[in-house]
Every structure is written in structure tokens, then in C-alpha cells.
N, C-alpha and C positions, 0 to 999 in steps of 0.2 A: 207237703210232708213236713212234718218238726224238724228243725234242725237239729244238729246236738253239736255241743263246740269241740272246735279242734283241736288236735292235740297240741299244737303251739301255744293257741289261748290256755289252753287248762297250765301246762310247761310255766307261761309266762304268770298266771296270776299265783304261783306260788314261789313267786321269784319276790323276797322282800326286800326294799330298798329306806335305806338310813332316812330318818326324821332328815327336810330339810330345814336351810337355817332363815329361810324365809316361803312364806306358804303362796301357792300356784294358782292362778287362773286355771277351774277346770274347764270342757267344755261340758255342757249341764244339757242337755236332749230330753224337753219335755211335753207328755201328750197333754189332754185337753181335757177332752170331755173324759167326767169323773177324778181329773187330777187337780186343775185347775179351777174349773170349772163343770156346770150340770145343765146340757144345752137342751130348753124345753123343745119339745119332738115339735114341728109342724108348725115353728114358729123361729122369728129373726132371733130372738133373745138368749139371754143364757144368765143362771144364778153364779156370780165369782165365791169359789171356795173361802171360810172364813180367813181372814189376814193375807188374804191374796195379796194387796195390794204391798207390804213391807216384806213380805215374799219377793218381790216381780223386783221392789226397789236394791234388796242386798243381792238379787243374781245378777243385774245388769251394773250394778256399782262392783262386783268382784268377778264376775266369771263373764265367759262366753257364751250367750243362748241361742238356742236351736229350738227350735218347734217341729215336732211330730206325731202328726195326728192321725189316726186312720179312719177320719172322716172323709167324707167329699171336696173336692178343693176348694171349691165356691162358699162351701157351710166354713171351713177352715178358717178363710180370707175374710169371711164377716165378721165371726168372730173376734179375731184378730186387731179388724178395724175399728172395733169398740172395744176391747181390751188394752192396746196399748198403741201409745202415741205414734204421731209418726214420726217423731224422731228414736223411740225405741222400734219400731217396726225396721226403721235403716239399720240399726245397730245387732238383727239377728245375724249369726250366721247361714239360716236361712231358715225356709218354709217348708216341711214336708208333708202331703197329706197323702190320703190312699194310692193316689197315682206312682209314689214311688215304693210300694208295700211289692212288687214286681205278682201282683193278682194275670191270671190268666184274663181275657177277655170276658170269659163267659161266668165268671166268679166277681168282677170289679162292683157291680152294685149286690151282689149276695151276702149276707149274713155267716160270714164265713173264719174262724179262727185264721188270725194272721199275727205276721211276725218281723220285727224291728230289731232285721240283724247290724248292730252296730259297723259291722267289717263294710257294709255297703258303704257309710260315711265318710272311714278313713281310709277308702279305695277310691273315694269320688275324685276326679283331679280339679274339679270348677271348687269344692271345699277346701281342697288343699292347699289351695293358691293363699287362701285368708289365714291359714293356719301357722300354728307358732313350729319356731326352726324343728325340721324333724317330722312335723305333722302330725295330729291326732292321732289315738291309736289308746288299748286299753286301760295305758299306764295315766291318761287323765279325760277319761270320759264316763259322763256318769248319766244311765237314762232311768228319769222318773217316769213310772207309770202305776197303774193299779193292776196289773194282770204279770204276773211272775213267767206264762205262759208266751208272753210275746216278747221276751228277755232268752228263751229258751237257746239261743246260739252263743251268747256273751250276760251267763247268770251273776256273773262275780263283778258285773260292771253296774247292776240293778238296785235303783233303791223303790223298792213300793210299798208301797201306800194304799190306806184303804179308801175304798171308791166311796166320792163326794157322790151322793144323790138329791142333797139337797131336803131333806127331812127334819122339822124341826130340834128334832134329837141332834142334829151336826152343829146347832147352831153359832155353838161357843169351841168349834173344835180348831187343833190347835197341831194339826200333822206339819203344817207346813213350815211353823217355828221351831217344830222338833227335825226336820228336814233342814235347814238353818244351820241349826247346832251342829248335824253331822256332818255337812259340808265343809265347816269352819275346821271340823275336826281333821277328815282325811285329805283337803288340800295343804296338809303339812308332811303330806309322802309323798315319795317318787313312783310307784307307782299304788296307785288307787284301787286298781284290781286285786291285789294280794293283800291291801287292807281291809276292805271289804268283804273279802272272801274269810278274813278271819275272824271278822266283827262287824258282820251285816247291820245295817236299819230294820229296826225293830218299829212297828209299825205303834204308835201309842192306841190302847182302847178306843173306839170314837165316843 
């Protein structure tokens, strides 16, 4: 079933908090394939979205990164291991691939609409442990994805983005630097949610 968020979250993202006077490590939760990256079906490889790489280097030089993917764990973890070092691979907060999407059994390999409810994160107590005093939670987590759909529990905490396929037309495309700019922007609130909710990411033409 869709989620739809709770009336605490919806309560809290219209709770607006004062510019601060120095800007925050968010945590940044981002999928994969089509965000990052366009993994060719039926093979190891994958095309990195344009400017990936000064992308990857301003979220790990200013934020906390999180990876979530509702891919396979095994496809996830390749990926992974050709995309970034291993000393950024230590420096995730962690890996999330299908297995923690909470899919019924008989749904886990099916083609099936799913959903990356935020509240599972700042409920996990193995993430909390890493987390800054107070713990994660709306007021500074931000999940990139391309599907607005899989946001459907925590909409005001979402920046997306149009799905990288990897078509000549993308070639010079430029979402990730405008993704950049808005992060720069809203880690100077206290909470992110009630910014966002007022002044979403606007996705640039590809």
C-alpha cells in the first residue's frame, strides 16, 4: 500500500526555523540507478551520470552519504565497488538495497512500485548510533531520487531529479551541479523539511 505521511511529519515540515549562523552537515540518501548512475541490464557495468564525480566529491567533503537502492544487494555492492573508493565506501553511513525496502517474500524479485520511507532510517538504532546529538530525523535529511512516488511517506524531505538514461541528449546534462547549488542552499536551515516544502528543487530541462 502507498504510504501517505503523518500528521506529525506534515505538523513538523511547516514548522520554519531561523537561518543558521553557520550551515549543517545534512544526511544526503541517495539511489542509483537513473540518479547517479544508468546500469546496463545483463551486464557488470554502468554509464556515471554527467559530473558525477564533483558531485560524489562536494557530498563526501560536506555531508553525510547514505546509499539507497532498490536494486539487488549483489548488483548494489558492484556497483559500489567501482564507483567509489574504498576509503569513501568506509565513510558511508551505510548501504541500503532492496532488502531493506520491507517487500513481502513473494514480491522481493517482482517489478513492483516501492517505497523509501525515510522514518525506517531515523528509527534504525545500528544508524543512530553514528548519528549527530539528537539523531536524524526530517529536520536534516534529504533523499535523492528520480521517482517522487517512492518519497510518498516523507514528500517534503525529496529532491528529484530527472531519470539519467544515459542517451546521447544527457550528455552535457547538468542536474547534479544544480543539486549542488540547492544543497548549499537549504543546509543553512534548521529544519530542511519546512524549506523545502516552501521552495522544492526544480528539476533543470535535460
Amino acid at each position: 500500500l502507498r504510504p501517505a505521511p503523518s500528521l506529525p511529519y506534515l505538523v513538523n515540515s511547516l514548522v520554519t526555523a531561523p537561518k543558521l549562523d553557520h550551515p549543517k552537515a545534512l544526511l544526503v540518501v541517495l539511489d542509483l540507478n537513473g540518479v547517479l548512475a544508468i546500469r546496463k541490464k545483463r551486464t557488470k557495468s554502468y554509464t556515471p551520470r554527467p559530473q558525477l564525480a564533483p558531485f560524489l566529491d562536494y557530498l563526501f567533503a560536506n555531508h553525510h552519504v547514505m546509499i539507497w537502492s532498490s536494486g539487488m544487494p549483489e548488483n548494489v555492492e558492484r556497483i559500489m565497488a567501482r564507483m567509489l573508493s574504498e576509503e569513501r565506501q568506509q565513510q558511508l553511513v551505510a548501504i541500503w538495497s532492496r532488502d531493506k525496502l520491507r517487500l513481502p517474500a513473494h514480491l522481493f524479485a517482482e517489478k513492483v512500485q516501492v517505497y523509501k520511507q525515510l522514518s525506517w532510517i531515523w528509527e534504525d538504532p545500528t544508524l543512530q548510533l553514528n548519528a549527530p546529538l539528537g539523531g536524524w530525523s526530517q529536520r536534516d535529511t534529504v533523499l535523492i531520487d528520480d521517482s517522487i512516488d517512492k518519497a510518498a511517506a516523507e514528500p517534503h524531505n525529496l529532491i528529484e531529479v530527472d531519470e539519467y538514461t544515459g542517451i546521447p541528449a544527457q550528455s552535457d546534462n547538468m542536474t547534479l551541479l544544480h543539486v549542488i547549488a540547492y544543497l548549499e542552499r537549504i543546509r543553512w536551515y534548521g529544519n530542511v523539511s519546512a524549506e523545502m516544502r516552501a521552495a522544492p528543487f526544480i528539476a533543470p530541462k535535460a
